[in-house]
C-alpha positions as a Markdown table, in Angstrom:
| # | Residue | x | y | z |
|---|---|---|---|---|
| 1 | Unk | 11.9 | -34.3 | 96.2 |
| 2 | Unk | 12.6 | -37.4 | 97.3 |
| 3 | Unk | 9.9 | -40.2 | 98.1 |
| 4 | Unk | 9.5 | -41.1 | 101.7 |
| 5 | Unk | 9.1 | -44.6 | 103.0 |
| 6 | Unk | 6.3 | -45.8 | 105.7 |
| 7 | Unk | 8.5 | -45.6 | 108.4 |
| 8 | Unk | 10.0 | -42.2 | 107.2 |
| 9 | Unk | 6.6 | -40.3 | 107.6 |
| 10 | Unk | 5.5 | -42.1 | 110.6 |
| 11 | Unk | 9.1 | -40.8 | 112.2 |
| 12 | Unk | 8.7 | -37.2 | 110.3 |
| 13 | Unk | 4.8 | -37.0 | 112.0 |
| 14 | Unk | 5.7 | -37.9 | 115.4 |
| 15 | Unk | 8.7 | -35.2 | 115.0 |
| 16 | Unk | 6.7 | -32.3 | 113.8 |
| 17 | Unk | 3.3 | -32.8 | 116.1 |
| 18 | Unk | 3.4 | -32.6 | 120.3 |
| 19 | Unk | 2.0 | -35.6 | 122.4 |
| 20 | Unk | -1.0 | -34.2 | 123.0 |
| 21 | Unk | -1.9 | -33.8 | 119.4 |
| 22 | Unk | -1.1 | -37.0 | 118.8 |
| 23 | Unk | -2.9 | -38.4 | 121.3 |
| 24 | Unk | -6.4 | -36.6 | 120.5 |
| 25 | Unk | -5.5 | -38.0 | 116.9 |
| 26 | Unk | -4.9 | -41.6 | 118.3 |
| 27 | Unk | -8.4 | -41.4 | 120.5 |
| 28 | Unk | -10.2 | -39.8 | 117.4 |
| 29 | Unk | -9.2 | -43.0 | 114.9 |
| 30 | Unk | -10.0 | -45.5 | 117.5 |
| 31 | Unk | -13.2 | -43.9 | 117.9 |
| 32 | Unk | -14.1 | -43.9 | 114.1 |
| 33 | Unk | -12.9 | -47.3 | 113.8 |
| 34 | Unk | -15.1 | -48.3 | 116.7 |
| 35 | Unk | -18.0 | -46.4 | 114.9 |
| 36 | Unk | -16.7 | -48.2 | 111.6 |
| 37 | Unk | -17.0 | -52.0 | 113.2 |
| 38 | Unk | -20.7 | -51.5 | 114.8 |
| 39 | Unk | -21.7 | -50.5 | 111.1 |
| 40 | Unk | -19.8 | -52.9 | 109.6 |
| 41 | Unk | -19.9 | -56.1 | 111.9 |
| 42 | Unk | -23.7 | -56.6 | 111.6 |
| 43 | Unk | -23.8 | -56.6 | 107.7 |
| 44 | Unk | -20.7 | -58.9 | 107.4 |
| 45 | Unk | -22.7 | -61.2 | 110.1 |
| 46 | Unk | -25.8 | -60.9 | 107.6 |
| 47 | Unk | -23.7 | -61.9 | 104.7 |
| 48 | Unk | -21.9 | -64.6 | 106.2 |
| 49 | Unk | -25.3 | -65.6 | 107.6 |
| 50 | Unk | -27.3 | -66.1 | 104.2 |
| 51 | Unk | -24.1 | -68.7 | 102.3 |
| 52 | Unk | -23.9 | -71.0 | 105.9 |
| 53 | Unk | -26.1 | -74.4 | 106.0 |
| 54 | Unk | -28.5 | -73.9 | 108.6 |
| 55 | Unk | -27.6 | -76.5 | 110.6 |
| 56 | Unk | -24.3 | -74.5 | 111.0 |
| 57 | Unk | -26.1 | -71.3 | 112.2 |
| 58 | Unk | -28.0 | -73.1 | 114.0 |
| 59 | Unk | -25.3 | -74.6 | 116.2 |
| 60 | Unk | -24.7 | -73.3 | 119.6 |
| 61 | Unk | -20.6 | -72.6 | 118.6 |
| 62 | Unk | -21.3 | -69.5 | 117.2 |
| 63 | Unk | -18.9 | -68.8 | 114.4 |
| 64 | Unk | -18.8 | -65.2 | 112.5 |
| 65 | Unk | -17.2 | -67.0 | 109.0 |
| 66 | Unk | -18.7 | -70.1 | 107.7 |
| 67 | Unk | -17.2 | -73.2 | 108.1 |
| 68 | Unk | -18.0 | -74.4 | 104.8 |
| 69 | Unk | -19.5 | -72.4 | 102.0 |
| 70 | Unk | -23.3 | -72.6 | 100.4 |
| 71 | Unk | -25.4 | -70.5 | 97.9 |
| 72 | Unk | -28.3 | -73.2 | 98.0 |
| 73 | Unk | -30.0 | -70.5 | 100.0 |
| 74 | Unk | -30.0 | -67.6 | 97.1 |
| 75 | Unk | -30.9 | -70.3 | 94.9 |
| 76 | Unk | -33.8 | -71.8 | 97.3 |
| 77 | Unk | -35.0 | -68.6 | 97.4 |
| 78 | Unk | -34.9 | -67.6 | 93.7 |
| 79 | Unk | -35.9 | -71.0 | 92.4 |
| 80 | Unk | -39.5 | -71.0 | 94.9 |
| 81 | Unk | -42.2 | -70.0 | 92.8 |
| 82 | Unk | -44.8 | -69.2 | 96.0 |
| 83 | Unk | -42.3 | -66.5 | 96.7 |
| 84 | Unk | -42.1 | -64.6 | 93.6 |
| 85 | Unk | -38.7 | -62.4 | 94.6 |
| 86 | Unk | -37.9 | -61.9 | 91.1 |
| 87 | Unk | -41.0 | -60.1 | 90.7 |
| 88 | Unk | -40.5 | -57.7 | 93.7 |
| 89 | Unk | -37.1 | -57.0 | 93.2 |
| 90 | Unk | -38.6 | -55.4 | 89.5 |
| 91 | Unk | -41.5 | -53.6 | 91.0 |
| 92 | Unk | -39.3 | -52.2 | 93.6 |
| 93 | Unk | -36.3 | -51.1 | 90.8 |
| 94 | Unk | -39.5 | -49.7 | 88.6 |
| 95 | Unk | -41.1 | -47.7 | 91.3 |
| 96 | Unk | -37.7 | -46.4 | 92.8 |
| 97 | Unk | -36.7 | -44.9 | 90.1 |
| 98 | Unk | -39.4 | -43.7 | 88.6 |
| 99 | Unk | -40.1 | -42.1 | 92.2 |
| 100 | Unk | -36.6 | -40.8 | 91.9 |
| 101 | Unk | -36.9 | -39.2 | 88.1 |
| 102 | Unk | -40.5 | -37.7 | 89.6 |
| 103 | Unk | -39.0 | -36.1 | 92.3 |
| 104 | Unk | -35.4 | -33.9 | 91.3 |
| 105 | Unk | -38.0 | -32.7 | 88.6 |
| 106 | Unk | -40.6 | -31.5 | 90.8 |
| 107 | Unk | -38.0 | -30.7 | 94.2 |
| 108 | Unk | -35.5 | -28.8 | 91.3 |
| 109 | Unk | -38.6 | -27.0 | 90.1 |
| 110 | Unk | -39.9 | -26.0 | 93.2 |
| 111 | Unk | -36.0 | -25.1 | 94.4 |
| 112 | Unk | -35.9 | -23.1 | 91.0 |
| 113 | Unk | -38.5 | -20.9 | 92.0 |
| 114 | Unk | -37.5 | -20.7 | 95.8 |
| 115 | Unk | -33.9 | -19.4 | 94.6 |
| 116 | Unk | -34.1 | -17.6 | 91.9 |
| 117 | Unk | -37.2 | -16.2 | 90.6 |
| 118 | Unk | -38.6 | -12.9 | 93.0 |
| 119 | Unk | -42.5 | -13.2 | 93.8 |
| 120 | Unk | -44.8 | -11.9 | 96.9 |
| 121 | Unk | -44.7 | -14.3 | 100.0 |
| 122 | Unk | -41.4 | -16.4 | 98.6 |
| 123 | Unk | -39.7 | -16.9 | 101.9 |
| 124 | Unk | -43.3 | -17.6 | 103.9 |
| 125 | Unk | -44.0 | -20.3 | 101.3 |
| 126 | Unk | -40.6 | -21.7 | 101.7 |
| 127 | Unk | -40.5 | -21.5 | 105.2 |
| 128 | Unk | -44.3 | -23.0 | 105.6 |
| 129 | Unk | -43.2 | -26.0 | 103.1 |
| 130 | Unk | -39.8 | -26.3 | 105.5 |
| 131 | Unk | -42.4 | -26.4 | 108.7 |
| 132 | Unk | -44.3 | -29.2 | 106.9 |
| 133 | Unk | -41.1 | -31.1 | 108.1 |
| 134 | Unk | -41.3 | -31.5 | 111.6 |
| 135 | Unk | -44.9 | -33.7 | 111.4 |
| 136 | Unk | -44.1 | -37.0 | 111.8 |
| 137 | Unk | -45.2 | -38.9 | 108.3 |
| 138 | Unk | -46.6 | -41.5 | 110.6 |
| 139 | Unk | -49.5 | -39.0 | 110.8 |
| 140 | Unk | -50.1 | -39.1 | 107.1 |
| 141 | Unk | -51.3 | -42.0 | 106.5 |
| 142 | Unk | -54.4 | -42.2 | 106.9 |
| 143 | Unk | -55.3 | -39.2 | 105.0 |
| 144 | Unk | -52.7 | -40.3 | 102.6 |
| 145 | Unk | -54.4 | -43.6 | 102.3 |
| 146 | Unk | -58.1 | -41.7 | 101.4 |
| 147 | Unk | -56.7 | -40.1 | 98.6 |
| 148 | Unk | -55.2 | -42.7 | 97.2 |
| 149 | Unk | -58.3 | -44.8 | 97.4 |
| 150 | Unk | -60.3 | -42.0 | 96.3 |
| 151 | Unk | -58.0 | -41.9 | 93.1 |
| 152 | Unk | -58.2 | -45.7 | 92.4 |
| 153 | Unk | -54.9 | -46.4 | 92.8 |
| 154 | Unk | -54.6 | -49.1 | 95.4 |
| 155 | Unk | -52.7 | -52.2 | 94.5 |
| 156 | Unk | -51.0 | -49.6 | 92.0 |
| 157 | Unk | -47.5 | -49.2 | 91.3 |
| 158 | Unk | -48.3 | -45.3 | 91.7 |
| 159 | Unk | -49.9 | -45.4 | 95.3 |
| 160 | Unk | -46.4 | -46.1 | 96.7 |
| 161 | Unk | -44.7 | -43.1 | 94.1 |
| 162 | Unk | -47.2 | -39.9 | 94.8 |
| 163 | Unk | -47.4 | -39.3 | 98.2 |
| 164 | Unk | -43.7 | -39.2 | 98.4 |
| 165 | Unk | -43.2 | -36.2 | 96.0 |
| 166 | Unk | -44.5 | -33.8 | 98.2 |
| 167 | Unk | -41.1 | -34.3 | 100.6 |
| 168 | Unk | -39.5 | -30.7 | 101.0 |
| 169 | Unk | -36.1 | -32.0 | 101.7 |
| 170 | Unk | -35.2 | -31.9 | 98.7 |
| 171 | Unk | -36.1 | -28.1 | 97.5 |
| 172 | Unk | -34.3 | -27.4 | 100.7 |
| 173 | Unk | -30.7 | -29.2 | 99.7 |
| 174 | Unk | -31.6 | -27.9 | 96.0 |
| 175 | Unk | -32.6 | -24.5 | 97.0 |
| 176 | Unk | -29.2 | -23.9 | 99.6 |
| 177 | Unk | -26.7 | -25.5 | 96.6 |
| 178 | Unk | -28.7 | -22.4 | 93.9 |
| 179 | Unk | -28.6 | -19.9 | 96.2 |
| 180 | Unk | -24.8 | -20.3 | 95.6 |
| 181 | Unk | -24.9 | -19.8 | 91.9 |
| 182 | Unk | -24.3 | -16.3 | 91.1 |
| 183 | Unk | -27.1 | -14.7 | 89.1 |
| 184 | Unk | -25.5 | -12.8 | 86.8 |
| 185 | Unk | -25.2 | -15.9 | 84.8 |
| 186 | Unk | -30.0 | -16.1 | 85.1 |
| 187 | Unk | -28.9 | -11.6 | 84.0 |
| 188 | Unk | -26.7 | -12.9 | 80.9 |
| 189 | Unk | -29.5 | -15.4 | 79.9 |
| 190 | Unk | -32.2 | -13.2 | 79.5 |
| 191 | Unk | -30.5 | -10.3 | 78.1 |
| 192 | Unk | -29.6 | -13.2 | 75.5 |
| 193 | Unk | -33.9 | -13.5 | 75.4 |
| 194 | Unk | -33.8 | -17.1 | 77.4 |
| 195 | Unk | -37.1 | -17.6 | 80.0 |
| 196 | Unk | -37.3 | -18.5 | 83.1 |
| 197 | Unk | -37.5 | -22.4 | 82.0 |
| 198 | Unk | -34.8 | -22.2 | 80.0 |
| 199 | Unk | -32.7 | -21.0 | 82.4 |
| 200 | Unk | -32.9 | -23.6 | 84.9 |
| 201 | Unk | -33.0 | -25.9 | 82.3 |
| 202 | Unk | -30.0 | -24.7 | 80.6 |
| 203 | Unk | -28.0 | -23.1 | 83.5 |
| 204 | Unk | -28.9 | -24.6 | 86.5 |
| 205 | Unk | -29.7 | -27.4 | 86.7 |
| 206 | Unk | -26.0 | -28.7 | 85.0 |
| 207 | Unk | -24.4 | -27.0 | 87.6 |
| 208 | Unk | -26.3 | -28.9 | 90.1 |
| 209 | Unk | -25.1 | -32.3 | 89.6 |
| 210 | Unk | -23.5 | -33.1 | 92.6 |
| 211 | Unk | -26.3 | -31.9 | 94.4 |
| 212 | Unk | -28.8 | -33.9 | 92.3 |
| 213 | Unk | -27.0 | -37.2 | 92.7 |
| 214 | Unk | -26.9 | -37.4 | 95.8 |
| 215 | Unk | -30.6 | -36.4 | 96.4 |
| 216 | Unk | -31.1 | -39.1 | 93.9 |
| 217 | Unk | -29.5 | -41.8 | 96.5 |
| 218 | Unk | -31.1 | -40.4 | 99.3 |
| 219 | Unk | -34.2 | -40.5 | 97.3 |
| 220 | Unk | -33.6 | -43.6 | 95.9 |
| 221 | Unk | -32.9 | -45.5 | 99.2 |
| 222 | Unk | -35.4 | -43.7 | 101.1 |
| 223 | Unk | -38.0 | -45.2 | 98.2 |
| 224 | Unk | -36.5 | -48.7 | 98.5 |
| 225 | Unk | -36.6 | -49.4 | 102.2 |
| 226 | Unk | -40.0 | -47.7 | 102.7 |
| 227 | Unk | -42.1 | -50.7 | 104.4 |
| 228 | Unk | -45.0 | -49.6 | 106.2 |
| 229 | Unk | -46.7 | -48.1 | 103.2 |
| 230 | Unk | -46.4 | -50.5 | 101.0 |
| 231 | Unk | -47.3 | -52.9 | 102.9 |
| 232 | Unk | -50.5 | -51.1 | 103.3 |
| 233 | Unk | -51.1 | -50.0 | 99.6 |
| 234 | Unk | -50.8 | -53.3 | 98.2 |
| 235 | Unk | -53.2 | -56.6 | 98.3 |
| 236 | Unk | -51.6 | -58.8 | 95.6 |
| 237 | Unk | -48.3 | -60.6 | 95.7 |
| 238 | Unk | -47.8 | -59.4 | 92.4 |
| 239 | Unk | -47.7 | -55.6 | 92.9 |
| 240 | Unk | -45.5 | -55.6 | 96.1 |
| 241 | Unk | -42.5 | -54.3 | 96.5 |
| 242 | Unk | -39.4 | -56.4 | 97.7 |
| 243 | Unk | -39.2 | -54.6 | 101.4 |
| 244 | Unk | -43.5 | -55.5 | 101.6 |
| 245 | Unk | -42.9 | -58.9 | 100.0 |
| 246 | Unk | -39.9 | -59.7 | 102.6 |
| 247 | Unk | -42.8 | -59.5 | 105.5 |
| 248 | Unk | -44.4 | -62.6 | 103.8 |
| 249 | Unk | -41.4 | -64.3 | 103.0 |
| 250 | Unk | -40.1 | -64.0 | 106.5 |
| 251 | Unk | -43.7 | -66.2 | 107.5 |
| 252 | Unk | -42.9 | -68.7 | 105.1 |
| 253 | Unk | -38.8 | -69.5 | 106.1 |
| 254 | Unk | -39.8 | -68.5 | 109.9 |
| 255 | Unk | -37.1 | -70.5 | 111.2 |
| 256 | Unk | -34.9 | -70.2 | 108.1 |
| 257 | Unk | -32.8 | -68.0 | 109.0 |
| 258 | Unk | -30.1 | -68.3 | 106.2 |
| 259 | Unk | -32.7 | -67.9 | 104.0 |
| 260 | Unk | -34.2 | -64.7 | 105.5 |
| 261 | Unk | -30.7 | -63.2 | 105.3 |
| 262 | Unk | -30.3 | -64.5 | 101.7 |
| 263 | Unk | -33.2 | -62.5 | 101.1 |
| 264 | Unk | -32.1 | -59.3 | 102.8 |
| 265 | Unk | -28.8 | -59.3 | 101.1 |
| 266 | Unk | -30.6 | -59.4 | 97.8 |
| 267 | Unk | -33.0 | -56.0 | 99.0 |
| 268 | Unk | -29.6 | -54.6 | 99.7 |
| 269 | Unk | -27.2 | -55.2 | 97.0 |
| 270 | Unk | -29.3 | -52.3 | 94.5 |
| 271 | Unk | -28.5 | -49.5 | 97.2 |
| 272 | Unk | -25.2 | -50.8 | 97.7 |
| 273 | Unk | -24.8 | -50.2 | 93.6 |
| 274 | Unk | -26.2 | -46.7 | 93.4 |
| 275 | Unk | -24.3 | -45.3 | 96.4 |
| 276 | Unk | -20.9 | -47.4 | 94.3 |
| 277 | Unk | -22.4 | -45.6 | 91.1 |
| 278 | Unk | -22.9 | -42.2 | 92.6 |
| 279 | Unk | -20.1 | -42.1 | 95.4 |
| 280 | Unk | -18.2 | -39.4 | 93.3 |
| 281 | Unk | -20.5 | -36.6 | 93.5 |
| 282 | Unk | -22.0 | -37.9 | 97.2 |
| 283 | Unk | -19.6 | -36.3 | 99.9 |
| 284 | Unk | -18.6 | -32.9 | 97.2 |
| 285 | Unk | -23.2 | -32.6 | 97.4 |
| 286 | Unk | -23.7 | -33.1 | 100.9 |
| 287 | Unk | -20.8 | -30.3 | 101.8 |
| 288 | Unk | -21.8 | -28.0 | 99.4 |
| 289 | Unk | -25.3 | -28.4 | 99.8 |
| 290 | Unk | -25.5 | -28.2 | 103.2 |
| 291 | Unk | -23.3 | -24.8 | 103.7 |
| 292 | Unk | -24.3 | -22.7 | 100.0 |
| 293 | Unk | -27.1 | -20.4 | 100.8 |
């Protein structure tokens, strides 16, 4: 078989499709690439932003590329010892994924049970924990906050991990992707004398990869941006996180603006590396978690 050129498949397309078809195909690309740009503009703007001199952004001829390029604002930034960025960008890597390690365990447990093992009131457990999902988590806090000062942990790296590894989202996406695992491979196990533990150890949870990484970006990210809570949890410059630590930066570049966007490409750049790192299994876990089960 022969190798067709550009124009040859363009020409073979047109031949074998009607003009309606490829007209709803036409209007469908322009719409993702529309959709594309408004996602995609406003982070090359941010980027663009944070390496112009400010006088430049600034000036009233608005220009999306720079005119002439800077990094003096990532190293401003760095460099300034009153805004220890360094030392957020760690706690918030540290508490991310430690949060994220925390949580597959306990959802993957949780989803293991759900899934796979048979006891009284399974489903109204499942469905009660799946309820829990429709309160906003504005709600929480408060009560959250109580515990967490009851426990001692304010100002603590693990007041801004707990109260996140009660979410249910994940033993949902877990628990949909198991269901889908046939279980005659849990029968073969324990004819062979393997427990319950070993099983989802053993069995499961390899098969669950895809599922798993992407959980761990959404967890990951979801961890990361969080901003209210921290904010709230933490009284020392020292144990904030970078999202928390960007309020008080903000005050002290107020009308810095390539700074502040300096900054906010740096509080990017780590989920832009685990979704890079994880894109693989991302699309192949959302499609088969969401439809198994």
């Amino acid at each position: 078989m022969t190798k067709m050129t550009v124009k040859e498949r363009i020409a073979h397309y047109f031949k074998n499709h009607s003009k309606g078809s490829i007209v709803f195909t036409a209007v469908c690309y322009l719409l993702l690439i529309g959709c594309a740009l408004l996602v995609f503009v406003p982070s090359l703007w941010a980027v663009a932003t944070s390496v112009k001199y400010e006088t430049e952004v600034l000036d009233a001829n608005v220009s999306l590329f720079p005119h002439r390029v800077t990094f003096e604002n990532y190293t401003s930034i760095l460099a300034n010892r009153n805004v220890p960025i360094l030392r957020w960008f760690w706690n918030s890597i540290k508490i991310a994924v430690v949060y994220v390690v925390l949580y597959l365990f306990i959802a993957s447990l949780a989803a293991f049970a759900f899934s796979r093992l048979r006891f009284k009131g399974r489903e109204f457990l499942f469905w009660l924990g799946m309820s829990s999902m429709m309160i906003p988590g504005v709600i929480n806090m408060i009560p959250n906050y109580i515990i967490i000062d009851k426990l001692h942990l304010v100002d603590n790296m693990f007041s801004m991990i707990l109260p996140g590894l009660g979410g249910v989202f994940g033993v949902f996406m877990l628990r949909q992707f198991m269901r889908g695992i046939p279980i005659a491979y849990d029968e073969a196990a324990k004819i062979d004398g393997a427990s319950a533990f070993r099983i989802y150890f053993h069995i499961v949870l390899p098969l669950c990869v895809p599922v798993l990484v992407t959980l761990a970006i959404f967890s990951f990210q979801g961890n990361w941006n969080d901003y209210v809570w921290p904010l709230i949890v933490t009284n020392s410059a020292e144990t904030r996180t970078l999202t928390a630590g960007l309020a008080t930066f903000s005050g002290s570049y107020a009308h810095q603006y390539g700074k502040q966007m300096a900054g906010a490409v740096l509080s990017a750049l780590p989920i832009l590396i685990v979704f890079l790192a994880g894109q693989k299994y991302f699309i192949k876990g959302i499609s088969i978690g969401g439809i198994k089960g």
